[in-house]
The first five atom37 places (N, CA, C, CB, O) and aatype in JSON, in Angstrom:
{
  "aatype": [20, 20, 20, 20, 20, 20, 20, 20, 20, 20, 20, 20, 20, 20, 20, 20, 20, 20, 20, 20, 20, 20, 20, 20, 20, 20, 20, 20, 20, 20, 20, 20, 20, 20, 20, 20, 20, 20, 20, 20, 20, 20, 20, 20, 20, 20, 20, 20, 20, 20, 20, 20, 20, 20, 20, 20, 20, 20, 20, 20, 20, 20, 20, 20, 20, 20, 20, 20, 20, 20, 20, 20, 20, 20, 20, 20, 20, 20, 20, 20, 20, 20, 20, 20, 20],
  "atom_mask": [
    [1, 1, 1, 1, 1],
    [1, 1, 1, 1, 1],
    [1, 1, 1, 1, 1],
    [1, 1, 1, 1, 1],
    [1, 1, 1, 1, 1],
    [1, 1, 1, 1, 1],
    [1, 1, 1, 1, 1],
    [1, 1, 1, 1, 1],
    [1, 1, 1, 1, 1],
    [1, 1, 1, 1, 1],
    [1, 1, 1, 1, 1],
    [1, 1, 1, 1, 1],
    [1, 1, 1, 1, 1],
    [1, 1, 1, 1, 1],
    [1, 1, 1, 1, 1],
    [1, 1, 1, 1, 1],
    [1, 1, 1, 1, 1],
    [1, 1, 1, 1, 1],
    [1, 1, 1, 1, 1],
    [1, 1, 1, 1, 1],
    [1, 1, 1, 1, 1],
    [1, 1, 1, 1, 1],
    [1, 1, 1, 1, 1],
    [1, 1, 1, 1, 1],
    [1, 1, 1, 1, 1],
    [1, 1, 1, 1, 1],
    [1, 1, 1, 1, 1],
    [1, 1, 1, 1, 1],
    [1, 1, 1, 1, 1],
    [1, 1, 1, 1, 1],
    [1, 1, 1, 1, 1],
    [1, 1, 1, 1, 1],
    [1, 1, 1, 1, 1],
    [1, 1, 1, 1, 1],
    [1, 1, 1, 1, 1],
    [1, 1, 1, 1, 1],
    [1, 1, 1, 1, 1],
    [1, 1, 1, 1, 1],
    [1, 1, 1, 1, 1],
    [1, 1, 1, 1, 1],
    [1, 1, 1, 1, 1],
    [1, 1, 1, 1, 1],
    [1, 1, 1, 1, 1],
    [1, 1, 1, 1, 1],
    [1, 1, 1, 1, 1],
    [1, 1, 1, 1, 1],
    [1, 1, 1, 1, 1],
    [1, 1, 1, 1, 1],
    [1, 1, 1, 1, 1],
    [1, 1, 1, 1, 1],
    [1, 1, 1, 1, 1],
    [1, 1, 1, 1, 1],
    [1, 1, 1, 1, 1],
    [1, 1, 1, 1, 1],
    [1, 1, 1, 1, 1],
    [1, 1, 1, 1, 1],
    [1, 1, 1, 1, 1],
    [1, 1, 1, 1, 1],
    [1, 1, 1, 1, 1],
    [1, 1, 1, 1, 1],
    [1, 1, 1, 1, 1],
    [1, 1, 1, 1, 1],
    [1, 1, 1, 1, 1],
    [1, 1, 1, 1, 1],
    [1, 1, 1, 1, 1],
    [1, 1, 1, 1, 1],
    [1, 1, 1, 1, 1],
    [1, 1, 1, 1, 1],
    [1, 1, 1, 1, 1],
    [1, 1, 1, 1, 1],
    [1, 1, 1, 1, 1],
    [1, 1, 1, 1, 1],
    [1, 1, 1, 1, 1],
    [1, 1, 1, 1, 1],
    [1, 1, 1, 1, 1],
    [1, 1, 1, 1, 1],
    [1, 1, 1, 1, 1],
    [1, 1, 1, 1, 1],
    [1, 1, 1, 1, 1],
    [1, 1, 1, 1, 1],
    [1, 1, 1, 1, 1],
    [1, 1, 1, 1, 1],
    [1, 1, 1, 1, 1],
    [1, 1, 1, 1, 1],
    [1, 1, 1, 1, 1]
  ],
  "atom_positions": [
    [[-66.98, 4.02, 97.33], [-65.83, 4.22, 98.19], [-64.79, 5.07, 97.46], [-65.22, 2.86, 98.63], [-64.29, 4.74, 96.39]],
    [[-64.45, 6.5, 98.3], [-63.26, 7.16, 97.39], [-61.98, 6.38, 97.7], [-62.98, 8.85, 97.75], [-61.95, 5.77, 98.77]],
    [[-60.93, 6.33, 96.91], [-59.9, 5.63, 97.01], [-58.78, 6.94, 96.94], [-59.88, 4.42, 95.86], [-57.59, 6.88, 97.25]],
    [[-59.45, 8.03, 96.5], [-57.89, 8.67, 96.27], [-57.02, 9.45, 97.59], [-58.07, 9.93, 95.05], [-57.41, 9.86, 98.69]],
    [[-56.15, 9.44, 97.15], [-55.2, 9.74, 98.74], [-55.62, 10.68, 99.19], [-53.63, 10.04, 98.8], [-56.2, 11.45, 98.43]],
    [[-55.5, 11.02, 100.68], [-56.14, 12.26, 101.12], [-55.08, 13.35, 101.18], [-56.84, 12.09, 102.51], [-54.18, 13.3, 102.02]],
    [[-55.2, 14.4, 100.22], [-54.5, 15.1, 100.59], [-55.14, 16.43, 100.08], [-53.26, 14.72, 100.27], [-56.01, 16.22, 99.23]],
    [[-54.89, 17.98, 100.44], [-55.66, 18.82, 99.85], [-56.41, 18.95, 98.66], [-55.17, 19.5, 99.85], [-57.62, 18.99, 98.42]],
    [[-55.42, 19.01, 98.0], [-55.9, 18.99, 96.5], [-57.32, 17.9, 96.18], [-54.44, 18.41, 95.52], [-58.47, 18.1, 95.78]],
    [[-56.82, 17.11, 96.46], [-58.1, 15.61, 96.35], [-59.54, 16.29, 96.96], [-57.56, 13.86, 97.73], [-60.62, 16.45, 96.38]],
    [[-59.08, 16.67, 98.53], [-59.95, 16.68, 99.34], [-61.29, 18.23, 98.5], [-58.99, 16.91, 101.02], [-62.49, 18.36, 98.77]],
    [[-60.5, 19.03, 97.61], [-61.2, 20.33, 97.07], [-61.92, 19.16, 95.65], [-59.77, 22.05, 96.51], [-63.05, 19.12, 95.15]],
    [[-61.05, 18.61, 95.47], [-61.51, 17.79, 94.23], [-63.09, 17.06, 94.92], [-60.06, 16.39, 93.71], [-64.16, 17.04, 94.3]],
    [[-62.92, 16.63, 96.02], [-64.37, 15.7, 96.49], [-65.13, 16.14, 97.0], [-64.39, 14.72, 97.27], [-66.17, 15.57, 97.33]],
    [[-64.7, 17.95, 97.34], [-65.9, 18.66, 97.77], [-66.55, 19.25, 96.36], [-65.5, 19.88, 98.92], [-67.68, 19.67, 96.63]],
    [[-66.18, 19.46, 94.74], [-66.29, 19.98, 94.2], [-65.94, 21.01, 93.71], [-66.73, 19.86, 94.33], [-66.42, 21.66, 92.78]],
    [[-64.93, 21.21, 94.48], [-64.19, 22.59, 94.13], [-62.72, 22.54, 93.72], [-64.22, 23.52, 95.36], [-61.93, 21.61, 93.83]],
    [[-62.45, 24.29, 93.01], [-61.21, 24.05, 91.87], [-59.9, 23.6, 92.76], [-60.79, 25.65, 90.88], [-59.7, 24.08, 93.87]],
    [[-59.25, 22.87, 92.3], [-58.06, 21.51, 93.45], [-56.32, 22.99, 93.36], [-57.41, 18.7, 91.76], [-55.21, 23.1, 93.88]],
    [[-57.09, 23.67, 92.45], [-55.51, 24.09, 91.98], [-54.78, 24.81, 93.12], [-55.49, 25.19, 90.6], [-55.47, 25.04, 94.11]],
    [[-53.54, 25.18, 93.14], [-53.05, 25.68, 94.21], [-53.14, 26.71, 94.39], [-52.13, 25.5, 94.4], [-53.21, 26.94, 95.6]],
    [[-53.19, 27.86, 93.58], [-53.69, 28.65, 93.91], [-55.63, 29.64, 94.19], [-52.88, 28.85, 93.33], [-56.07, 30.67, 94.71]],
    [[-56.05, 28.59, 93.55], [-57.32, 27.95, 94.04], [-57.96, 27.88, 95.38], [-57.21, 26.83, 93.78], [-58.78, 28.58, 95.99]],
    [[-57.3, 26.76, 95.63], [-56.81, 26.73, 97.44], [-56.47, 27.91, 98.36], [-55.46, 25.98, 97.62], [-57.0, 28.23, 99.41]],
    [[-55.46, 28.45, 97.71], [-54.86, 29.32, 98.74], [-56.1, 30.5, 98.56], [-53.05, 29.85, 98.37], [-56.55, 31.06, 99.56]],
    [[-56.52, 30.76, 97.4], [-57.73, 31.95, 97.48], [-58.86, 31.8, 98.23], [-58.33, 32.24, 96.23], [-59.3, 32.75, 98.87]],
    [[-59.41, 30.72, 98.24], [-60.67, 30.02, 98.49], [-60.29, 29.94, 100.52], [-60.78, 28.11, 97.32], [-61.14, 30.23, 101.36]],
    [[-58.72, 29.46, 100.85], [-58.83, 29.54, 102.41], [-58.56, 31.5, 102.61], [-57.26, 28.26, 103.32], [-58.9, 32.14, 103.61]],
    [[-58.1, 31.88, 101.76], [-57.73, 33.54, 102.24], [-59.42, 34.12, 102.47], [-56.68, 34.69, 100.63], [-59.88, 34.68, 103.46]],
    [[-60.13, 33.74, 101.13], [-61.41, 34.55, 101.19], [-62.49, 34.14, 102.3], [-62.09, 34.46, 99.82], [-63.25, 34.93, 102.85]],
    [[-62.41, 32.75, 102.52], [-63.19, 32.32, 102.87], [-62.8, 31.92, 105.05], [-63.39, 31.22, 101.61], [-62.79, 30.76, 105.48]],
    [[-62.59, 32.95, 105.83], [-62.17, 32.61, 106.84], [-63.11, 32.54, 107.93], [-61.24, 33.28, 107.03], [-63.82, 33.54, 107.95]],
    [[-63.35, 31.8, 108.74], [-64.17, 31.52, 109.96], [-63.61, 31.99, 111.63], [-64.33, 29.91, 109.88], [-62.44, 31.95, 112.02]],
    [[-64.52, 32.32, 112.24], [-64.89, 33.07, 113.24], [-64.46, 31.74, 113.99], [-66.44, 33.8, 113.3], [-64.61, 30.55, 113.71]],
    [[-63.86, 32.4, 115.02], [-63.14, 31.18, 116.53], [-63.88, 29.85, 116.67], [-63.4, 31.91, 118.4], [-63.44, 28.7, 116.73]],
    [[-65.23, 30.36, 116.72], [-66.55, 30.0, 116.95], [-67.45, 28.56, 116.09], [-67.18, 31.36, 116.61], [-68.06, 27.57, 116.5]],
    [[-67.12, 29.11, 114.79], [-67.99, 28.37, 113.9], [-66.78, 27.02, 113.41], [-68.65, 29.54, 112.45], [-65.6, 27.03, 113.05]],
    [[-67.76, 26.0, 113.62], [-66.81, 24.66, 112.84], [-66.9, 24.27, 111.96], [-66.73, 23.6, 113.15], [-68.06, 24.04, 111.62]],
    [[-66.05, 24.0, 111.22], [-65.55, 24.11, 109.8], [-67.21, 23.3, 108.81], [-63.64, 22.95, 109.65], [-67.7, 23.77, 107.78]],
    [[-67.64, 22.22, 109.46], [-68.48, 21.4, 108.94], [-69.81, 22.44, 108.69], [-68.68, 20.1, 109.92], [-70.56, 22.28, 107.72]],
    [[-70.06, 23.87, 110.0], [-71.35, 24.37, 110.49], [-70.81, 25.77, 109.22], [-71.61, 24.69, 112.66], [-71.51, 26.79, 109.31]],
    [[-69.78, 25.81, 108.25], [-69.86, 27.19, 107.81], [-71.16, 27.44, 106.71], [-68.37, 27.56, 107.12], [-71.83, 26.57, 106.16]],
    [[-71.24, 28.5, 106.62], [-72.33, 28.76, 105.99], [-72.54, 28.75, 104.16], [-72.56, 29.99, 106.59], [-73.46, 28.84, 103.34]],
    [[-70.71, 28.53, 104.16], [-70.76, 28.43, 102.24], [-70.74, 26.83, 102.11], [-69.01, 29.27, 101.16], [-70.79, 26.36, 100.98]],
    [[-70.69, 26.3, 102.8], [-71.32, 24.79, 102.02], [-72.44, 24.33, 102.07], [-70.82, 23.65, 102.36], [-73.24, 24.47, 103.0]],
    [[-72.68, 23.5, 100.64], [-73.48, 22.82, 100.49], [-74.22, 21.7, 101.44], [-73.05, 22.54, 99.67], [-73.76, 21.75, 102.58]],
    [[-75.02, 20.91, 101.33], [-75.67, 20.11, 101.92], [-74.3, 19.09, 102.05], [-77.07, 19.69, 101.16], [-73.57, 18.89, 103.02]],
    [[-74.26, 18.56, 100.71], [-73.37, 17.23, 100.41], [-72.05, 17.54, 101.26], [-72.97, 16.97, 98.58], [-71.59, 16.77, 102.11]],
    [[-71.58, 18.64, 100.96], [-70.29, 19.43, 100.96], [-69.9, 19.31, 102.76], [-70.59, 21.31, 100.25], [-68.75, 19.04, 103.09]],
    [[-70.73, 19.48, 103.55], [-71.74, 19.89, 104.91], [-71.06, 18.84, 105.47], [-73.65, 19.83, 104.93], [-70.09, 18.69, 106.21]],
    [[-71.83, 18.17, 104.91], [-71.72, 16.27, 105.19], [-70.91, 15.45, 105.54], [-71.84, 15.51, 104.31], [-70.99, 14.81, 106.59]],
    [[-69.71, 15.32, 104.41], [-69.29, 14.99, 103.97], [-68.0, 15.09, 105.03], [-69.57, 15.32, 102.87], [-67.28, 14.23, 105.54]],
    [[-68.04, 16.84, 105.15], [-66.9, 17.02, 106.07], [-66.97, 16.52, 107.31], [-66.61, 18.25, 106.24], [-65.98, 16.14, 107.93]],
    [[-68.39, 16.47, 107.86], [-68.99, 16.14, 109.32], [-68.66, 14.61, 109.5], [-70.77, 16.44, 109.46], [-68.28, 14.25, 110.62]],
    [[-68.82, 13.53, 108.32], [-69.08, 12.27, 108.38], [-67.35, 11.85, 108.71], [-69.93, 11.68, 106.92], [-66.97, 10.93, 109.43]],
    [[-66.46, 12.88, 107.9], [-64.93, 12.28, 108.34], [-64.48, 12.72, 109.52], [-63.79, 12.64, 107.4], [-63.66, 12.12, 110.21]],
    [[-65.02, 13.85, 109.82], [-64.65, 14.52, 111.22], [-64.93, 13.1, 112.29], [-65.87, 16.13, 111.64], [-64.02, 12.42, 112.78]],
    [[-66.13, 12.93, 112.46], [-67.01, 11.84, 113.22], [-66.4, 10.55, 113.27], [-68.37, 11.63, 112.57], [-66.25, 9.71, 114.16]],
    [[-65.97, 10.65, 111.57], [-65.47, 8.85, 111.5], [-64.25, 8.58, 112.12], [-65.2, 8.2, 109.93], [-64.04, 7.52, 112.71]],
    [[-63.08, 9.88, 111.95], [-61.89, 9.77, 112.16], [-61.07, 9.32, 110.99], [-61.79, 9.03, 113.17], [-59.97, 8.76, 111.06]],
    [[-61.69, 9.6, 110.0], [-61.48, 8.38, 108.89], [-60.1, 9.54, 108.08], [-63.44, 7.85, 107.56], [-59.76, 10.71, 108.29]],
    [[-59.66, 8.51, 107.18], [-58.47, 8.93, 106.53], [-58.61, 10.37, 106.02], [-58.14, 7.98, 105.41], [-57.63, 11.11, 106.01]],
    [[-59.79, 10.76, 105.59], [-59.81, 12.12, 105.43], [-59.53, 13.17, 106.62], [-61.01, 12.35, 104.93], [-59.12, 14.29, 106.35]],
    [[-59.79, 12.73, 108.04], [-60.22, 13.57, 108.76], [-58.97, 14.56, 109.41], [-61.04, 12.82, 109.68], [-59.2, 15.39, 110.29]],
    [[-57.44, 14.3, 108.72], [-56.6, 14.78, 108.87], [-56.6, 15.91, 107.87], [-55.73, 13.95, 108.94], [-56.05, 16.97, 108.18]],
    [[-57.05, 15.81, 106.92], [-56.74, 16.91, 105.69], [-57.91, 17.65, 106.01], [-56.67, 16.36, 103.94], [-57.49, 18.69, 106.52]],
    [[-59.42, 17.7, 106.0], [-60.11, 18.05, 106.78], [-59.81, 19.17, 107.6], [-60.32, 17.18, 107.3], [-60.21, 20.33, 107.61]],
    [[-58.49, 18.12, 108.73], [-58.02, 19.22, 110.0], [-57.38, 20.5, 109.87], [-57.08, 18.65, 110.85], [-57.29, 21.57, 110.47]],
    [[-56.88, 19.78, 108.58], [-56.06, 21.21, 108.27], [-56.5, 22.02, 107.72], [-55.04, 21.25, 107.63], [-56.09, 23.16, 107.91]],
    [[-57.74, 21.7, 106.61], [-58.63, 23.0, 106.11], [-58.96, 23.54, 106.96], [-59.76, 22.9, 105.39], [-58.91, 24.77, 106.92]],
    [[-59.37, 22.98, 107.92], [-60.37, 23.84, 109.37], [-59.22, 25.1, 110.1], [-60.86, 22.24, 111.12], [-59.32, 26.24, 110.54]],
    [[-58.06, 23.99, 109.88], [-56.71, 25.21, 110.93], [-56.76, 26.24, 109.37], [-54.18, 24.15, 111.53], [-57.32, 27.32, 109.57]],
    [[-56.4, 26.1, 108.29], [-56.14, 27.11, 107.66], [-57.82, 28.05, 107.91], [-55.59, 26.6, 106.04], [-57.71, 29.22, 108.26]],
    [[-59.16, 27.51, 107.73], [-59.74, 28.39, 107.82], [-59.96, 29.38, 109.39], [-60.71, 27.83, 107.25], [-60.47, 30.49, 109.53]],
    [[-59.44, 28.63, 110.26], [-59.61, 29.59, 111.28], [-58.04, 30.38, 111.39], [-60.14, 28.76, 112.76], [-57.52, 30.55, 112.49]],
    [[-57.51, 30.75, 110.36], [-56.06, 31.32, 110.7], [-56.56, 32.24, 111.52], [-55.05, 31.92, 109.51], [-56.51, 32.07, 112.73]],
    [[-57.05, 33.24, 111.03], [-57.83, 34.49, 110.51], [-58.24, 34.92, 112.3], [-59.48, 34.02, 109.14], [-58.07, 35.97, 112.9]],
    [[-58.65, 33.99, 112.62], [-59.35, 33.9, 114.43], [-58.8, 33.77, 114.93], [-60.16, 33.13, 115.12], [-58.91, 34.45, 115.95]],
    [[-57.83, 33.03, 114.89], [-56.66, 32.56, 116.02], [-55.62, 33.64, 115.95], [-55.86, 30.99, 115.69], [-55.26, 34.02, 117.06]],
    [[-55.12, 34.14, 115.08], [-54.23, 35.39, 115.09], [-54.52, 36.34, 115.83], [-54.11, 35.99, 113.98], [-53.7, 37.0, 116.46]],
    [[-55.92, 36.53, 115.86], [-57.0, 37.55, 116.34], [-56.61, 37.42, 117.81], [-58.74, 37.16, 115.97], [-56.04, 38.34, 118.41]],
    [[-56.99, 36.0, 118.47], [-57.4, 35.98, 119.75], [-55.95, 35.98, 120.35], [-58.41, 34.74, 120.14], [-55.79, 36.46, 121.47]],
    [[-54.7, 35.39, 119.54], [-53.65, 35.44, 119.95], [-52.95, 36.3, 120.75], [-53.24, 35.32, 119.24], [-52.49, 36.42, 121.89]],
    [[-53.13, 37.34, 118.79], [-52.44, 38.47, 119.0], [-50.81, 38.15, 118.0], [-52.32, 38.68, 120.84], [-49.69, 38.54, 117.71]],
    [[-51.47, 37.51, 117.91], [-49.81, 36.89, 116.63], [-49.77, 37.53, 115.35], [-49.84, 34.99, 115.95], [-48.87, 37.25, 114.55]]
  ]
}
């Protein structure tokens, strides 16, 4: 059972990846998703990684807010697009 608080940083920490802040901010700039694709279905994660995100999405569980927001930062990129913002 993870115990640590959910919050970004943690959440890069339990996918395996570097937690730092600017870390973060590179990793959502480089890494942006199409309107289309959901955050759990992208194509740079791992199996575990995959999972993991799908199982909190599903559960609703304390992660599935920080989660939400990786998903909004990774679709900035699309939504600006379709906006027009």
């Amino acid at each position: 059972m993870n115990t640590a608080e959910p919050r970004m940083s943690n959440l890069f920490l339990q996918l395996g990846l570097d937690a730092g802040d600017a870390a973060i901010a590179d990793f959502i700039r480089t890494h942006q998703l199409p309107a289309e694709v959901h955050i759990a279905e992208a194509p740079y994660w791992n199996d575990a990684q995959r999972q993991f995100l799908a199982e909190q999405i599903k559960a609703d569980a304390a992660w599935a807010i920080v989660v939400d927001q990786l998903n909004e930062s990774l679709h900035e990129d699309a939504v600006k697009k379709q906006t027009g913002l």
